[in-house]
C-alpha positions as CSV (number, residue, x, y, z in Angstrom):
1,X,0.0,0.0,0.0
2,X,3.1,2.4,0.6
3,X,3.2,2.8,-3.5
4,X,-0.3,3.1,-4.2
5,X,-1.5,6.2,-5.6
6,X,-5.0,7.5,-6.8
7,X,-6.7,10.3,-8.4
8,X,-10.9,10.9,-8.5
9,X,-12.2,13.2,-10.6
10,X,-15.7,14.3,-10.1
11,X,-17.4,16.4,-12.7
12,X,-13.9,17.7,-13.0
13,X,-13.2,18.5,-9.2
14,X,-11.1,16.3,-7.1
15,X,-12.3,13.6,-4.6
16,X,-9.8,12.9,-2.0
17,X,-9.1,9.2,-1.7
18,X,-8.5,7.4,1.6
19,X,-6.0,4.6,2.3
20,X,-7.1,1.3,4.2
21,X,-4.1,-0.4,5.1
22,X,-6.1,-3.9,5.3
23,X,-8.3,-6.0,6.9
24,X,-8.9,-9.5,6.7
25,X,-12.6,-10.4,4.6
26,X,-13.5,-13.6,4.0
27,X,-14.8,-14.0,0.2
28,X,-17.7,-16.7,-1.2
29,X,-15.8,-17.8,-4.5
30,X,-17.6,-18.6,-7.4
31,X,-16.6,-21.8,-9.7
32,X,-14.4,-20.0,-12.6
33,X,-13.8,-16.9,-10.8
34,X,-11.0,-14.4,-11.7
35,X,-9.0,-14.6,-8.2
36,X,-8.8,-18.3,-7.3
37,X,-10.7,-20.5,-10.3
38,X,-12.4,-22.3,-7.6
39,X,-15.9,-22.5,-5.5
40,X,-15.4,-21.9,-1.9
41,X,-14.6,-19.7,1.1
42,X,-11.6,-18.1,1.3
43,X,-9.4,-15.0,3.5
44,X,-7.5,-12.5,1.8
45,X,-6.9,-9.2,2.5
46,X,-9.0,-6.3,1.5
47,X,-6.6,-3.0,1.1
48,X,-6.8,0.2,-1.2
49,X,-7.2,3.6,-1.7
50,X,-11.1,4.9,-1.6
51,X,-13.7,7.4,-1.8
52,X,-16.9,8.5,-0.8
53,X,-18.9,10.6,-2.7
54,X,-21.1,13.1,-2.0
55,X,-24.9,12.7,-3.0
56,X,-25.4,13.6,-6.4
57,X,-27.8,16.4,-7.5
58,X,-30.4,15.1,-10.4
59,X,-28.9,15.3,-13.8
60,X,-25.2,13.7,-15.7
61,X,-22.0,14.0,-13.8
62,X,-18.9,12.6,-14.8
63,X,-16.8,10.3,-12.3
64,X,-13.0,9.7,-13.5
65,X,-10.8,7.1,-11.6
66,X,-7.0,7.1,-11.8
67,X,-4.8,4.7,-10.0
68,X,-1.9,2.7,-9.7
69,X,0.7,1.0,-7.3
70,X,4.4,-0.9,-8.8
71,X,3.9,-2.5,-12.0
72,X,-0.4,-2.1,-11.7
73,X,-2.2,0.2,-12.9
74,X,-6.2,0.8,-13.5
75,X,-8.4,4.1,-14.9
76,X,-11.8,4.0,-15.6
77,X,-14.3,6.6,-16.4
78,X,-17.8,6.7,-15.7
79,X,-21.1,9.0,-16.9
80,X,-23.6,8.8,-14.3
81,X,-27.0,9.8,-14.9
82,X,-29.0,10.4,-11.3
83,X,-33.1,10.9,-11.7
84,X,-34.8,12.9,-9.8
85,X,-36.3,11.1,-6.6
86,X,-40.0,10.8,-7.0
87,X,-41.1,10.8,-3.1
């Protein structure tokens, strides 16, 4: 976690990420999934940088993820469209 880094952009302003260290989550595998291949319980250690967003005002917004730590690296962005509530 010492290397990780992260940007979040939303609708163009920056989100401040958080770092969790890690804690210890137990995970349901599914038969073929992408960590282990296998069905079954297992522990690993849940870690990253994170955000929270505000509540989003009705209308599109933009949400722009940066990130990276030694040789990995993700980005992803995102168009959100939130409705208007209807209570």
């Amino acid at each position: 976690m010492s290397s990780a880094q992260g940007t979040v952009l939303l609708d163009g302003k920056a989100v401040e990420p958080e770092t969790y260290e890690g804690d210890s989550i137990t995970v349901q595998g599914a038969q073929g999934n992408p960590v282990t291949g296998e069905e079954g319980r297992f522990t690993a250690t849940g870690c990253g940088l994170w955000v929270q967003l505000p509540s989003l005002a009705s209308g599109t917004h933009s949400l722009k993820i940066r990130g990276r730590s030694g040789d990995f690296s993700t980005g992803v962005d995102y168009a959100l469209t939130v409705a208007a509530s209807s209570s």
